[in-house]
N, C-alpha and C positions, 0 to 999 in steps of 0.2 A: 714310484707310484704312491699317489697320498691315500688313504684307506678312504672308505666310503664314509659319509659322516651322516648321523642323523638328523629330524629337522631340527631336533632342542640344540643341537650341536654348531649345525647353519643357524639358526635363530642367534642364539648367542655370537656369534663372528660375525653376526651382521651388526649387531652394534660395534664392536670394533672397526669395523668399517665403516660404518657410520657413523662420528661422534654424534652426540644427542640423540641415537634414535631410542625410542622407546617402543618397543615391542610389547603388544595388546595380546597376540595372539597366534596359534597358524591355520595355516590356510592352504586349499590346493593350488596349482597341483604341488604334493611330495611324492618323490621318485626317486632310488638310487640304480645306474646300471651300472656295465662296465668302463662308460666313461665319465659319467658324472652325477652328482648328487644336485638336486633340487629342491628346494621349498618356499612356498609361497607362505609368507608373513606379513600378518597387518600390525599400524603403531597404534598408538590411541589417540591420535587425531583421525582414524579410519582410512588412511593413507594405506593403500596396498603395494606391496614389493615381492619382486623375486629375488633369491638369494641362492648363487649357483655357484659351485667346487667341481672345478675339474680334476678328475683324478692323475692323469697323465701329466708331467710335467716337462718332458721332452718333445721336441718337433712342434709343427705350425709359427705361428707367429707371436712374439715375446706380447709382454702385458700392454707395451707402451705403444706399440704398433697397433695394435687391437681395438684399443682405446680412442689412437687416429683415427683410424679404419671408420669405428662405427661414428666417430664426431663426425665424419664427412659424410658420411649417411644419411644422419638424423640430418646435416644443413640440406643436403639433398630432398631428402622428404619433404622438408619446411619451405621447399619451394617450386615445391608439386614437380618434380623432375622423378622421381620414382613414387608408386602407390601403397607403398606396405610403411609402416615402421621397425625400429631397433630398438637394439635397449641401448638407454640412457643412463651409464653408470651414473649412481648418488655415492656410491664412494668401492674403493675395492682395500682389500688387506695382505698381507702375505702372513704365510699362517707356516707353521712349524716343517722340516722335509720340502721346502722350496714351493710349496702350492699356492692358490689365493684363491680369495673369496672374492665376486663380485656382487654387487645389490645395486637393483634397478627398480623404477616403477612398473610394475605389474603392466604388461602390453593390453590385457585383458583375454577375452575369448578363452581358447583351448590348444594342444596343441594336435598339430594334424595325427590322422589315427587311419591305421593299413588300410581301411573298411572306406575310408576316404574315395580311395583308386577306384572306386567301384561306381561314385558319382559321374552322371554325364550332363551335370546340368550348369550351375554357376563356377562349383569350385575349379573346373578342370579349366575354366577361361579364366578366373584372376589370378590362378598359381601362373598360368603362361605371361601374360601380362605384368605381371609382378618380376618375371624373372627376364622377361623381354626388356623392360625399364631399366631392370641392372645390370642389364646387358649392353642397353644404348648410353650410359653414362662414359664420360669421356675416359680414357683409361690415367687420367691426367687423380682421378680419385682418389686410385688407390699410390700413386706411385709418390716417393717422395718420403717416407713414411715406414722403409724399411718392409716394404712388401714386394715378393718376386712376381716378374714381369717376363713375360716368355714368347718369344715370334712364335707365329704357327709351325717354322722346322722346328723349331728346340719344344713346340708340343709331342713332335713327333718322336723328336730323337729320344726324348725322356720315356715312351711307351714302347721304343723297341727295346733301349736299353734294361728297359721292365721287362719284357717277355727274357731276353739273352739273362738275366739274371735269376728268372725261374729255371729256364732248361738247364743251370749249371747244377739248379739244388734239385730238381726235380725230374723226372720223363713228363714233358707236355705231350699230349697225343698228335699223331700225326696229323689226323685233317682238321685240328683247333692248329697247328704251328703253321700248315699250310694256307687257312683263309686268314689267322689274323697276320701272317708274312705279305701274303697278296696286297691287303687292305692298305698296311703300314709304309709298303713300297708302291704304292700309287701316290702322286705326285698330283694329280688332281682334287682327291680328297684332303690334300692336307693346305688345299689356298683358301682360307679363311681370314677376316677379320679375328684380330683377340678382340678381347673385351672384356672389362672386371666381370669376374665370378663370383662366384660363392666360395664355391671350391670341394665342402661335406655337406652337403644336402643329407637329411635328416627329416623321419616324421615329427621329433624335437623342435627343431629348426624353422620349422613352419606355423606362427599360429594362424587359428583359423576361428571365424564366427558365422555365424549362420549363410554358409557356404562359401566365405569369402575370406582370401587370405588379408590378415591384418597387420601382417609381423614376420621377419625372417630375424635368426638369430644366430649364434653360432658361427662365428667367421674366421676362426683361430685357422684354418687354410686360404681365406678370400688374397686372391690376386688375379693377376693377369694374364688370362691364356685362352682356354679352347670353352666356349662357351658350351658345348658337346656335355663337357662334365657332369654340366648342373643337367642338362636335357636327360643324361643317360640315367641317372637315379629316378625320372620319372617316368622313362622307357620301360624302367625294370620293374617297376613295381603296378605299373599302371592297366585298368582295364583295356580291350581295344575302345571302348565309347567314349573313354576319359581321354583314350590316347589321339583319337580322332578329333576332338574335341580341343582339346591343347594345341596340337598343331594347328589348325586354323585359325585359334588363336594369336599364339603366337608369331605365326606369317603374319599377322597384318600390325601386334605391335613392333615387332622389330626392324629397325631401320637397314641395317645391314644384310645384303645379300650372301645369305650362305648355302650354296648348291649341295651340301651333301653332311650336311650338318646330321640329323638322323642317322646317316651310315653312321659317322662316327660315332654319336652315341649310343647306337647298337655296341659297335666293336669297344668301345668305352666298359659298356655296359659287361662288359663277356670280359671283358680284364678285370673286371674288378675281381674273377676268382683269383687270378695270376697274383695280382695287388696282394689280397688276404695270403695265398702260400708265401711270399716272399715276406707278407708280415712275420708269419708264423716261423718264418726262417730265423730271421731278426729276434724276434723274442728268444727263441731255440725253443719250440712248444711246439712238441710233436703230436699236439691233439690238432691244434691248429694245420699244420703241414698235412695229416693223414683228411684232415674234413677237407680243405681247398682239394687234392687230389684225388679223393672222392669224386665231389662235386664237378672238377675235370673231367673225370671220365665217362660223369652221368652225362653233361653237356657232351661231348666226344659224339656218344651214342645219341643223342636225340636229333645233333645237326647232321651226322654222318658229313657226308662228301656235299654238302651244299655251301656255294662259297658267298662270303660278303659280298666284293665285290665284284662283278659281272661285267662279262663283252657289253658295249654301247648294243644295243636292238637296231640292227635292221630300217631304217627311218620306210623303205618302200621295197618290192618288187616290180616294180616296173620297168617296161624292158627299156634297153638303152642304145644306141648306135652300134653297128655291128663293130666297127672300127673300135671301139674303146670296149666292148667286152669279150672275153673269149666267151663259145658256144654254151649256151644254158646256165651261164652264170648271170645271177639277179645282179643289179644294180645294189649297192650296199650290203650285198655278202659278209659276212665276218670273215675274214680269212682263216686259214684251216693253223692249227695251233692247238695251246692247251684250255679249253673252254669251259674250264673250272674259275673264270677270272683271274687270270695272271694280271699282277699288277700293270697298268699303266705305263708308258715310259713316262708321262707328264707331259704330253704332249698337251693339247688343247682337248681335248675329251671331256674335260668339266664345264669348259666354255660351251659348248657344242649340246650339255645335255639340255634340256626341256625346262625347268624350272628350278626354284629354290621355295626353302623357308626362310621368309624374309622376302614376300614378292609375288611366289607362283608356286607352281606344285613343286612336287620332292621328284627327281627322276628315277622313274621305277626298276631303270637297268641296274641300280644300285644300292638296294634295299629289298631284304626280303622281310617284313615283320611278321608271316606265319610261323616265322620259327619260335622258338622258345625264347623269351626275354629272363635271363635268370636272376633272378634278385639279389642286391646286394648282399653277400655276407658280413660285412661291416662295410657300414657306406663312406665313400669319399677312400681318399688316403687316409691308414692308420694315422694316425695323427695328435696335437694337444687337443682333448676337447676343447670346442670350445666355448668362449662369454658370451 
């Protein structure tokens, strides 16, 4: 871990970073959390810059992948193929204990802020659209470049193998092991398009100006997988007006049809506790371990026995040929079973629902959103902060 740094501290490693810069002064925003220190610095040519240290210097994507990453961004923008911008490193350094300093021009605006969620007017339609865009980009973006790229099973397989790696350090409760087992062994939620992500969505990560996102930042996780991810960090945080609001959005920039995209980012959304205790394992910080399994057991209690995902509904009652039904049985009955949603065998039951995001509605047999969306305890995958 590199120690937090002040702005005078950022200030000064930004000239190192920058040969010839001359620093006038500083400037918002300054911020240091648990993963990175910030500051905004102006030269005295009135040039404005952000200068940002990550503190973590293990996991996400090395400097020079990063650096890819956002150069094919910024051409992307530059030719109106996505609507936000990135930062454009002016120079970066490596600084003492294997960390670095990057410095960019100042995106402007601010950065998104919790109280945000609460908007149902413009921001909740360019955050969707913003993230829709980076969503239709070819996956050809990121790849090439030292970035991991992942089919829709191996999204899969990477989030059971996350749950099987909580229950060995922890008791998951039974009807959280129960619906996200359902979920994860459904065979129809997991036929997706990939598509470059983000990957740690962040209030950070987002600027924003008079209701509109300007800027996404942060990509020290961006690669190729479940587009869910980035949705599930604004699931969790999000009002129902914003969240209503996003997804109609969203359906109509995104190219790609995804029938069950929201289940997952529900169930995305509900692992990121799993995520945080196996982080907390990893560190061996048992403050960590005891909050995740808390917060387990508060989610346990608030879903009770209500499962993700759900029998197909009934399309009609209408009666049918006597020859093809036995007596008083409806036409489209569920059959008798376990009606907590057992997973799928993968049959065609995704093909068969009612709509998508990305096209038509969400199908309702497979989402419940009155439940609790619980918020990230640290967003994204533990991870490098990132540039």
């Amino acid at each position: 871990m590199i120690p937090a740094k002040t702005p005078l501290e950022l200030a000064a490693l930004a000239t190192v970073a920058v040969p010839g810069l001359r620093v006038a002064g500083l400037r918002p925003p300054q911020f240091t959390d648990e993963l990175i220190s910030v500051t905004g610095i102006i030269d005295v040519q009135g040039n404005r810059y952000l200068v940002v240290c990550p503190h973590d210097t293990t996991g996400g994507l090395n400097l020079e992948a990063q650096t890819a990453v956002l150069a094919r961004l910024a051409r992307a923008r530059d030719a109106d193929q996505i609507p936000f911008d990135v930062p454009r490193p002016s120079g970066i350094a490596h600084i003492a204990g294997g960390g670095r300093v990057m410095v960019h021009p100042d995106l402007g605006g601010r950065f998104m802020a919790e109280e945000d969620f609460e908007d149902s007017l413009v921001l909740p339609a360019s955050l969707a659209r913003a993230l829709a865009s980076l969503h239709n980009l070819a996956p050809g973006v990121y790849t090439g470049v030292d970035t991991p790229a992942y089919t829709a099973a191996e999204c899969r397989d990477r989030n059971l193998a996350l749950l099987d790696e909580a229950a060995s350090a922890a008791v998951i409760p039974t009807n959280l092991w129960n619906r996200w087992s359902a979920a994860l062994e459904d065979v129809a939620l997991w036929r997706f398009q990939t598509a470059p992500i983000h990957g740690d969505l962040q209030t950070t990560s987002v600027v924003v100006d008079n209701g509109a996102v300007l800027g996404l930042t942060g990509f020290s996780s961006a690669r190729v997988g479940d587009p869910a991810v980035d949705v599930a960090w604004v699931l969790a945080q999000a009002s129902d007006a914003f969240l209503d609001r996003f997804r109609e959005a969203y359906s109509l920039a995104r190219h790609a049809t995804d029938l069950h995209l929201l289940t997952r980012a529900q169930l995305l959304s509900e692992l990121a506790l799993v995520r945080w205790l196996v982080h907390g394992v990893h560190a061996e910080d048992r403050s960590i371990v005891e909050e995740a399994t808390r917060m387990l057991s508060d989610l346990a209690d608030d879903l009770d026995d209500d499962p993700l995902v759900r029998p197909p509904t009934p399309l009609a009652e209408t009666p049918a040929p006597a020859s093809s039904l036995s007596p008083g049985a409806p036409r489209g009955a569920a059959p008798s079973g376990d009606e907590g949603g057992a997973a799928s065998d993968g049959a065609d039951d995704g093909d068969a629902s009612t709509g998508a995001l990305g096209g038509a509605d969400l199908p309702t047999e497979r989402l419940d959103l009155d439940g609790p969306r619980p918020n990230h305890p640290h967003p994204g995958e533990p991870s490098a902060p990132a540039l």
